[in-house]
C-alpha positions in Angstrom: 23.1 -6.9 2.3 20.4 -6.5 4.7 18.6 -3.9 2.3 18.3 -6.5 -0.4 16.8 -9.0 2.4 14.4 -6.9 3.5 13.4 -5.9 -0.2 13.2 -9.8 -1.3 10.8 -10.0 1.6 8.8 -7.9 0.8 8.1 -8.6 -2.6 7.5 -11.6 -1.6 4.1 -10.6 -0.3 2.9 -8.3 -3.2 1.1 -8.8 -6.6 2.7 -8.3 -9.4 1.0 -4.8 -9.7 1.8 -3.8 -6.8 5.4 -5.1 -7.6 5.6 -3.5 -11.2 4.4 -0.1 -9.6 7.0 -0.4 -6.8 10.0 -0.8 -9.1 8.4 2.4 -10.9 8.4 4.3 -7.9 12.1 3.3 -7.0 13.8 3.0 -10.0 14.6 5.7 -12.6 13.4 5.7 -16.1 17.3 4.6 -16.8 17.2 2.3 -14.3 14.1 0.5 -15.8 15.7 0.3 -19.0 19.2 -1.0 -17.8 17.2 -3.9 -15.9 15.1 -4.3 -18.8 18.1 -4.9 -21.4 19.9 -7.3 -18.7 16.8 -9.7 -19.0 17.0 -9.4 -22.4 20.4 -9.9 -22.4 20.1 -13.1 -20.4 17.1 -14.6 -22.7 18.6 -14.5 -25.5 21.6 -16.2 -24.3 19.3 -18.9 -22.6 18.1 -19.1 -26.8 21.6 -19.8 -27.6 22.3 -16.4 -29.1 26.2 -15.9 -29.5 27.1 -13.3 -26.8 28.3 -11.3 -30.2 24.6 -11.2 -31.6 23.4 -10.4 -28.2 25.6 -7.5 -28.0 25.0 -6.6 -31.6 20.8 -6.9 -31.0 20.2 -4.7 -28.3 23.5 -2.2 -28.6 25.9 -3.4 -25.6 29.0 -3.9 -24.7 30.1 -7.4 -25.1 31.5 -7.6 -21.8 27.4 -7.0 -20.3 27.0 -10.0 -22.2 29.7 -12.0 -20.8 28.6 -11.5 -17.2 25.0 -12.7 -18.2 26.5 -15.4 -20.0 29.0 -16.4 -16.8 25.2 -16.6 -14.8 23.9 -19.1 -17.1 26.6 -21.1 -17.0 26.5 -21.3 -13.2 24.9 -25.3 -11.6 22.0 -23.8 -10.0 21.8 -20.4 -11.2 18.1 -18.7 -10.0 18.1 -17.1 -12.9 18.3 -19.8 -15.3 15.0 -21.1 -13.3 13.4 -18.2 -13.7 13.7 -18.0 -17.5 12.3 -21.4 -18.2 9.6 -21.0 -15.9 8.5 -17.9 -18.1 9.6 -19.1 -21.1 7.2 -22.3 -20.7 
């Protein structure tokens, strides 16, 4: 847990390009595109997307889907925030 502290802290105090080309360095190709697809996943739930057309859309298992969806449904989820602030 203290790994994912330190890491939240430090993005904290980068740009965005400094963040993009950090998770470049880190990350794998496959690892990119797995992160990618699970903030897909969640934004077209947040549209109302049925978790089968989700699945269906970008080629998932519908039980990815159902974890994104169990996150939206959360009170206060961060991640709900975080969509509408981009999707403004």
């Amino acid at each position: 847990m203290q790994s994912i502290e330190e890491l939240s802290l430090l993005l904290s105090d980068m740009t965005k390009k400094e963040i993009n080309a950090f998770l470049h360095e880190i990350l794998t190709d496959s690892e990119i595109v797995d992160l990618s697809k699970r903030w897909r996943i969640l934004k077209l739930l947040n549209k109302n997307f049925t978790q089968r057309e989700v699945a269906k859309e970008l080629g998932v298992s519908l039980c990815k889907v159902t974890r994104g969806a169990k996150i939206l449904k959360k009170q206060n989820a961060v991640t709900k925030n975080m969509i509408r602030k981009i999707e403004k």
